[in-house]
VOGU-3710 file (C-alpha; in Angstrom, 3 decimals, decimal comma):
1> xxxxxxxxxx> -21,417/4,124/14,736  -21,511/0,333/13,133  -19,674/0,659/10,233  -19,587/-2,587/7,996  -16,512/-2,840/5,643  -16,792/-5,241/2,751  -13,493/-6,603/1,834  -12,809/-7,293/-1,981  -10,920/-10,888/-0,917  -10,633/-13,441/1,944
11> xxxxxxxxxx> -9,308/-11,525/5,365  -6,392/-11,960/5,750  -5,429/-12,359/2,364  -2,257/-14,544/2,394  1,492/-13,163/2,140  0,585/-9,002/2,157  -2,340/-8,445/0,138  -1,902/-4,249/0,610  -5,787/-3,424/0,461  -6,179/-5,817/3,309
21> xxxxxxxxxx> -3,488/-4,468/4,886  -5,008/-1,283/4,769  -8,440/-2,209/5,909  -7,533/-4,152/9,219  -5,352/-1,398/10,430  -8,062/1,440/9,519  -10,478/-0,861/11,274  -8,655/-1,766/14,235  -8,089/2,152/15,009  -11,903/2,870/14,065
31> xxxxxxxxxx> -12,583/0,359/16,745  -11,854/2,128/19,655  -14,413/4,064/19,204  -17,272/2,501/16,815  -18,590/-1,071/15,508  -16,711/-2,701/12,856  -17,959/-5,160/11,006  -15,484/-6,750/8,019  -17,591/-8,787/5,940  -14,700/-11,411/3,909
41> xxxxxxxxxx> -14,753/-14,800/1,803  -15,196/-18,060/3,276  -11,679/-20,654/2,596  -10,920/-23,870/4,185  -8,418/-22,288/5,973  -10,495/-19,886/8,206  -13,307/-19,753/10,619  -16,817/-18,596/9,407  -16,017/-15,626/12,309  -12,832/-14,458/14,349
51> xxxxxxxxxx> -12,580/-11,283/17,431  -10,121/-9,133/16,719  -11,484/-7,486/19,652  -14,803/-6,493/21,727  -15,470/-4,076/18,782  -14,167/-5,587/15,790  -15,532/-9,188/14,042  -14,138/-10,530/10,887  -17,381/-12,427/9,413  -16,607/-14,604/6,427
61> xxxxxxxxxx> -19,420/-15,520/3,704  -18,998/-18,111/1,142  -18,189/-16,573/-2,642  -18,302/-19,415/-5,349  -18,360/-16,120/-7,817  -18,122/-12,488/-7,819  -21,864/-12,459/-8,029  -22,503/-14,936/-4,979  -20,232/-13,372/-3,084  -22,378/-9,775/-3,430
71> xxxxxxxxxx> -25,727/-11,826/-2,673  -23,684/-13,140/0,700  -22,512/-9,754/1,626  -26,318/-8,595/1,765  -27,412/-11,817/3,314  -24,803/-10,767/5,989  -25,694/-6,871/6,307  -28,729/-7,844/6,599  -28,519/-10,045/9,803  -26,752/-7,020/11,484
81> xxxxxxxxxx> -28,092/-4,838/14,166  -28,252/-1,012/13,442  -25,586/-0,591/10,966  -25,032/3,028/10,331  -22,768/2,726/7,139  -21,026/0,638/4,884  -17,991/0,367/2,843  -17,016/-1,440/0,018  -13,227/-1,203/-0,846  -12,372/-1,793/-4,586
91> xxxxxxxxxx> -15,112/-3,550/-6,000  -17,399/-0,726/-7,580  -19,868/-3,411/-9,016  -20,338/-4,971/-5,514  -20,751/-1,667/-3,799  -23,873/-0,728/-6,107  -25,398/-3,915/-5,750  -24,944/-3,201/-1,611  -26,992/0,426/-2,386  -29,515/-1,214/-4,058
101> xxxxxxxxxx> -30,046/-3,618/-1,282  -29,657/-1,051/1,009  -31,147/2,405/-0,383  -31,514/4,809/3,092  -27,960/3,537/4,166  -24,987/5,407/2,796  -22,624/3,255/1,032  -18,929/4,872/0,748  -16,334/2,920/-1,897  -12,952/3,554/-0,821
111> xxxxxxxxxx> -10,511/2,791/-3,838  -6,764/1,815/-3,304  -6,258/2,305/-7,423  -7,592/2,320/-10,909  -7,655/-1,914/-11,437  -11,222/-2,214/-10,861  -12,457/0,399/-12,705  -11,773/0,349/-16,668  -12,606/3,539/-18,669  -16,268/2,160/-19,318
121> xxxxxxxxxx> -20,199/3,653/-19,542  -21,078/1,042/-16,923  -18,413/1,686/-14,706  -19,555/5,056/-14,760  -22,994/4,469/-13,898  -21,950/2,239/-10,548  -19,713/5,412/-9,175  -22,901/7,071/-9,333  -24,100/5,071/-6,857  -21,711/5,615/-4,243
131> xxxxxxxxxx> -22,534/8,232/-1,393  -18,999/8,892/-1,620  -16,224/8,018/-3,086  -12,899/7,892/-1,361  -9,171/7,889/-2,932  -6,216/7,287/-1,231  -4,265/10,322/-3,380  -4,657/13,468/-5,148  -3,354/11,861/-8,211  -5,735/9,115/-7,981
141> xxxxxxxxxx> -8,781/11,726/-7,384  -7,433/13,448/-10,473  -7,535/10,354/-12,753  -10,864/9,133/-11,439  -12,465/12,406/-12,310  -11,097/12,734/-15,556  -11,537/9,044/-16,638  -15,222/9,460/-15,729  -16,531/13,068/-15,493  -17,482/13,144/-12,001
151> xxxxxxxxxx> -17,735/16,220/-10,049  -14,989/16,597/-7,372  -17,286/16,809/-4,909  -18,422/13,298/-4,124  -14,581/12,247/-3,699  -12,023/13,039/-1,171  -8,479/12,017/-0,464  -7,518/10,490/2,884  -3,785/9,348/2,490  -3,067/5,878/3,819
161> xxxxxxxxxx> -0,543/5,037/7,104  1,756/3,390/8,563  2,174/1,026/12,046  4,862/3,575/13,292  5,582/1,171/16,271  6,596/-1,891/13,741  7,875/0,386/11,014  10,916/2,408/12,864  14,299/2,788/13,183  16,967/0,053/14,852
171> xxxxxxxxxx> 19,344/-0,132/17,121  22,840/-1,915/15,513  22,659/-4,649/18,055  18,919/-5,626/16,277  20,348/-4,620/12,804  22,851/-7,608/13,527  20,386/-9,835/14,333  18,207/-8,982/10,855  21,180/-9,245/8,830  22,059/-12,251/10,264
181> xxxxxxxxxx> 18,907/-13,836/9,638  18,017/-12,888/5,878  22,184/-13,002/4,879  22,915/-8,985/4,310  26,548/-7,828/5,241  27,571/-4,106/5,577  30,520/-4,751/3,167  28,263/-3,210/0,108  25,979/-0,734/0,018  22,781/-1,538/0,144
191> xxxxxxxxxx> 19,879/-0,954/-2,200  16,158/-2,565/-1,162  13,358/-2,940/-3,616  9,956/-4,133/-2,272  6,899/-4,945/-3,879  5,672/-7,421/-6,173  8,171/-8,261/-8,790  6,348/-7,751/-12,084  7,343/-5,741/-15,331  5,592/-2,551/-14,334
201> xxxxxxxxxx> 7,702/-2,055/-11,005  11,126/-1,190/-13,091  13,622/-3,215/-11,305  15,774/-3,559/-14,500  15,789/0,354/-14,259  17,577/-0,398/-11,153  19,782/-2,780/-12,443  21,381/-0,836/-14,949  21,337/1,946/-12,925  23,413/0,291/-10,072
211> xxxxxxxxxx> 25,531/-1,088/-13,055  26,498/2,622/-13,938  27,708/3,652/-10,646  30,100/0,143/-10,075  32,780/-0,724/-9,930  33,768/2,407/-7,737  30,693/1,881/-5,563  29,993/-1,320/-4,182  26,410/-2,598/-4,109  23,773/-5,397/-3,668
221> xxxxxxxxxx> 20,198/-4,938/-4,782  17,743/-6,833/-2,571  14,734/-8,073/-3,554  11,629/-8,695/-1,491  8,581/-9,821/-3,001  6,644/-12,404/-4,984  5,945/-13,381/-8,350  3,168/-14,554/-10,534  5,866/-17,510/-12,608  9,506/-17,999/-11,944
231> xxxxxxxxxx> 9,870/-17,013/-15,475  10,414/-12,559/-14,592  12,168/-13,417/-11,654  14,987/-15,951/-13,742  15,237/-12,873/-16,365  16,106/-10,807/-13,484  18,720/-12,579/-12,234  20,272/-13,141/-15,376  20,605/-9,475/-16,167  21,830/-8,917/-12,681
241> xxxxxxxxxx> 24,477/-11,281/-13,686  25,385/-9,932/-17,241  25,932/-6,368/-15,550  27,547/-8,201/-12,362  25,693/-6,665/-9,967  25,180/-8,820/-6,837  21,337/-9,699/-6,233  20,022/-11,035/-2,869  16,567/-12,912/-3,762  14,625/-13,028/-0,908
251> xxxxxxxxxx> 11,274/-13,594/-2,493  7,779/-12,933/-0,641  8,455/-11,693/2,798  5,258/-11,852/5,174  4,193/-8,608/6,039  4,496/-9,141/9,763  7,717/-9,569/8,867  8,335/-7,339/6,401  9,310/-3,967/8,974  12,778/-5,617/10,041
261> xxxxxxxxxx> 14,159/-5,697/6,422  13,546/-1,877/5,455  16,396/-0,681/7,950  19,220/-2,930/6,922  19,234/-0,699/3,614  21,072/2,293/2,909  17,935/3,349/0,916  14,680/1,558/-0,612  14,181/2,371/-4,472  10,456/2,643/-6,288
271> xxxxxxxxxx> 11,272/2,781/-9,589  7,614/2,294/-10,794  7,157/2,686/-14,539  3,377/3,104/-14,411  1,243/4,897/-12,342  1,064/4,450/-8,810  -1,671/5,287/-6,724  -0,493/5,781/-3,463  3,065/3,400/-3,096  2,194/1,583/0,694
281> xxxxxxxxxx> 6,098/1,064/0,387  7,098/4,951/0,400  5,376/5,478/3,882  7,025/2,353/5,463  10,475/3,330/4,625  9,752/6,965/5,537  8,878/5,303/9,204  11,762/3,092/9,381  14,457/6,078/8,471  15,376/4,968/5,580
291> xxxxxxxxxx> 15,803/7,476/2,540  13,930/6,865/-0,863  14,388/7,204/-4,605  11,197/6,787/-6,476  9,438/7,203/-10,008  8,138/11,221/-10,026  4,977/9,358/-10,705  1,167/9,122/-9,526  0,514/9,370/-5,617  4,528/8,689/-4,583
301> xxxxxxxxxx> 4,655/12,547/-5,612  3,032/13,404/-2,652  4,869/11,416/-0,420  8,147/11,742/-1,268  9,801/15,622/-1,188  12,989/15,738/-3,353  15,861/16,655/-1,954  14,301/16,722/1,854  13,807/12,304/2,944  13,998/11,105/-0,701
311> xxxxxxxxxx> 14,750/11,767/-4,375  12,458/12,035/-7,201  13,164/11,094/-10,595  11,249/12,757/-13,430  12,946/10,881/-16,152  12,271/7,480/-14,697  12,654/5,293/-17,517  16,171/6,103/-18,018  18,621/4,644/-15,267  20,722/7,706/-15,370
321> xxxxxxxxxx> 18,499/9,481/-13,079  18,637/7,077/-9,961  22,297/6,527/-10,777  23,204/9,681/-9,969  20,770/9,870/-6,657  22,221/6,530/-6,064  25,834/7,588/-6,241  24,744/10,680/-4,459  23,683/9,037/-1,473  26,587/6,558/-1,303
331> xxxxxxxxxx> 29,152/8,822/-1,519  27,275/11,154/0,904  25,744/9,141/4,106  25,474/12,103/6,384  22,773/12,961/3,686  20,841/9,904/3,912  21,248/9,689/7,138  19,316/13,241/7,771  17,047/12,489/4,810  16,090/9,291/6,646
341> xxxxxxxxxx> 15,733/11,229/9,879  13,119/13,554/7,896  11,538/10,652/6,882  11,032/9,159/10,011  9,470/12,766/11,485  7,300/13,319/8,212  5,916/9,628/9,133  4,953/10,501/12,867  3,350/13,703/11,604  1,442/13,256/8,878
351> xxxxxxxxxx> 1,075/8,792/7,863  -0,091/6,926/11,147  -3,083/4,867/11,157  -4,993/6,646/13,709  -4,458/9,991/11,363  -6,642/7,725/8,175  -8,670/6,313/10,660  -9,451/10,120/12,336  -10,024/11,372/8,921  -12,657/8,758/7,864
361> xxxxxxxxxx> -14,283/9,041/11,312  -15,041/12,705/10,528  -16,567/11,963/6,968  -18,484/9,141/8,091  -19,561/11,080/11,047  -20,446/13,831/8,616  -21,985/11,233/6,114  -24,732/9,436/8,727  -25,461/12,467/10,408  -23,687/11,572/13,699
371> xx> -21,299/14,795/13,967  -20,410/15,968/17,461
//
């Protein structure tokens, strides 16, 4: 098959731009055996085409607007030999003005969460247009089929992955080395929040949680990712300070980067206070060995089983909940240790890429007609 996939922003999207993420890794597996095409916006910074491979081209269009950038999408699909199918990831507007364009080809819209797609009659009437709509969780299939009526039908759930040979376990001599480099010592024990550092995320959960379980456990909250204004970030560290808790700011680590920090931490926290989609950040620490505590909260449910690689707090606006897992875990590191070790096997089993890419091979195949 030649599948085109229409990326909502330029590709690569600076820093770790998660739906991009997604979409090059899903892509690069797809290519092994089919055409991909990932149609992008024109910057300065990039050519107008790169070869990720002798089955995979990045084309980039130029996108003054959301509207000019659907005109150069078609302009683009439509200088491309015997495309078979086409998807649009996030952008539902986009995606029906691809159908129109292109009637007889099916047109799939994969969506990563609910941002582009407010409770609205016209929102409604461009899922409609889809072939098929796919969501990366059972919760998010849920919400999109009560927020607009749809019948279950035209949307399935393929789960996301992970790059199982980046995200893994260490060896202490390359621990050293890590710990070296971003300033981490074993002296404390270690608590690592990733993600973008906004309101929503509930790091000040985590804050006053740690705060309840010190001073007879020592710990260090680490912080990897970016922010909008230095304004959340300074409130952060002020509270960290008021409840003396030690903070290690590391700000936006690049996501080629990004797999050597999860195992330096005696567990990764996802204290999310709204809902969550899917939770990339679940899956990675799951491959690297490295236990979780998360928000019993959209999509991270079915990652994350209590009590077997992870906790899961119902009550997550209230610290007391991931105190206790907290102090559970640090007073117990056989437990995280074979939590982490569950993790790790849940990853190889059910969250590599070539598992998303396998399952979207067989709808698509299913989709154009090209089964067996």
């Amino acid at each position: 098959m030649h599948i085109v996939m229409v990326s909502p922003e330029q590709f690569p999207l600076p820093g770790s731009g998660s739906v991009e993420i997604c979409m090059l890794a899903i892509a690069r597996e797809l290519s092994v055996h089919h055409q991909i095409t990932i149609i992008s916006k024109l910057t300065p910074q990039l050519p107008l085409e790169t070869s990720m491979n002798d089955h995979l081209v990045i084309k980039r269009v130029p996108a003054l607007s959301r509207k000019d950038y659907a005109a150069e999408v078609i302009k683009c699909i439509q200088t491309l030999d015997h495309v078979d199918l086409i998807q649009v990831d996030n952008r539902p507007r986009c995606m029906a003005k691809i159908k129109l364009a292109f009637p007889d080809k099916p047109v799939a819209l994969f969506l990563h969460s609910m941002t582009f797609i407010p409770k609205s009659a016209s929102i409604s009437s461009l899922l409609q247009k889809a072939d098929l709509i796919i969501a990366n969780s059972r919760s998010l299939k849920r919400r999109i089929i009560s927020r607009f009526s749809l019948s279950s039908d035209r949307i399935i759930t393929i789960p996301l992955g992970v790059d199982i040979h980046r995200f893994k376990p260490l060896t202490m001599e390359e621990k050293q080395v890590h710990m070296k480099r971003y300033g981490i010592s074993r002296d404390r024990f270690n608590v690592l929040f990733v993600g973008r550092v906004i309101p929503q995320k509930g790091i000040p959960v985590i804050l006053r949680a740690l705060y309840r379980i010190q001073p007879s456990i020592r710990t260090r909250l680490i912080i990897a990712g970016k922010s909008k204004n230095a304004a959340y970030p300074a409130r952060l560290k002020q509270l960290a300070k008021a409840l003396r808790i030690e903070l290690l700011f590391l700000g936006e680590i690049q996501h080629e980067q990004i797999h050597q920090l999860y195992p330096l931490a005696d567990c990764i926290v996802c204290p999310s206070q709204k809902h969550e989609a899917f939770g990339l950040v679940n899956v990675e620490a799951l491959a690297s060995g490295i236990p979780v505590i998360a928000s019993k909260n959209g999509g991270i449910r079915e990652i994350i089983e209590d009590g077997h690689d992870g906790f899961l707090v119902t009550h997550y606006k209230n610290p007391l909940g991931f105190a206790n897992r907290l102090a559970r875990l640090a007073k117990h590191p056989e437990l995280a240790q074979s939590m982490g070790a569950n993790g790790r096997e849940k990853a190889l089993l059910h969250y590599t890429w070539q598992a998303t890419a396998s399952r979207l091979e067989t709808t698509y195949q299913h989709l154009t007609g090209n089964e067996g």
